[in-house]
N, C-alpha and C positions, 0 to 999 in steps of 0.2 A: 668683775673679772678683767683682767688688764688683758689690752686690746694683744699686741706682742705675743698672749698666749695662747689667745682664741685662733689669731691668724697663721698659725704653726700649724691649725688642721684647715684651713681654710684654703678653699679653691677658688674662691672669689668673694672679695669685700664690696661690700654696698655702704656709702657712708656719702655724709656732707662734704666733705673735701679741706676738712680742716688740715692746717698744715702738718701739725701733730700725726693725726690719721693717713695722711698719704708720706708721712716718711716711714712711718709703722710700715705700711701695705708696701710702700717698694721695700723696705730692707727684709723683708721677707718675702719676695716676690711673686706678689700676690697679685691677680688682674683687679678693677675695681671699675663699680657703676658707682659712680659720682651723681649725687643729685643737690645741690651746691644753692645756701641762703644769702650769700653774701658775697660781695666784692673779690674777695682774697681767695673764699673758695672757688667761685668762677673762673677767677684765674688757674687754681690748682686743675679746678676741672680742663679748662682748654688744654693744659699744660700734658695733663693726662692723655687725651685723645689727640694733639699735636706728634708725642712720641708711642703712639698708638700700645699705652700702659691700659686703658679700660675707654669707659664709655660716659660721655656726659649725660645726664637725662636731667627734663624738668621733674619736681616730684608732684605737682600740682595736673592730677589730673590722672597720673599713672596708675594702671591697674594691672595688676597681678600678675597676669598672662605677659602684659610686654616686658616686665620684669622677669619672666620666666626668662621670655625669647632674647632679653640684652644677656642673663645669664649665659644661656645656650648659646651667644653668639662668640662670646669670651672666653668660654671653654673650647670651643672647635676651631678657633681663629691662632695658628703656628704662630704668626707673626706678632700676636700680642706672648703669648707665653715664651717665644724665643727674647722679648725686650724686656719683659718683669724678671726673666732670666738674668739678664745684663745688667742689667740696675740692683739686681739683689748683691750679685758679683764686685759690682761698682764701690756698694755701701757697703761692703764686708770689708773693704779697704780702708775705707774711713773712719776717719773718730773726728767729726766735728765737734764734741763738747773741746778737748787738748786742741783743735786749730783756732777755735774761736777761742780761747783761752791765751794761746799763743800771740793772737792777733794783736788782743785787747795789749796786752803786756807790752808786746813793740809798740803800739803806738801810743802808750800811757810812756814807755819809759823815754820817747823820743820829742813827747808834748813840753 
């Protein structure tokens, strides 16, 4: 099921923080528990909790209930759903595929 469709009913994503997965989750502005295996994700994740878009967690060791409770805390918390707000707004503007397309082009035709 392609993620894009799932997260059109979703009140909040839980994912590794692949970069793919948290452009998905902001352009549909979606809060997100990040539990993050890698360098790039870590980063996504900090990136995440920095503009207080969701929640970092380890996943090693997590059980059920504090998964409930990072849920629960992402749902109740204004200031995370007024900024996946913002971000959703933000990416509805943009087309990075035509900018990064644009980009290549100037700097290919200028090499």
């Amino acid at each position: 099921i392609p993620g894009s469709q799932v997260l059109k009913h979703a009140q909040v994503a839980i994912h590794a923080g692949g970069n793919g997965t948290v452009y998905q989750v902001l352009k549909q502005g979606v809060p997100a528990v990040v539990a993050p295996y890698n360098n790039d994700q870590r980063i996504n994740a900090w990136l995440i909790k920095k503009h207080r878009l969701g929640l970092p967690v380890t996943a090693q060791g997590l059980t059920a209930d504090q998964l409930k409770l990072l849920v629960n805390t992402l749902l109740r918390d204004p200031t995370v759903r007024q900024n996946v707000r913002s971000f959703k707004k933000l990416l509805s503007t943009a087309d990075g595929a035509t900018s990064a397309a644009e980009a290549i082009t100037n700097f290919l035709s200028t090499s």
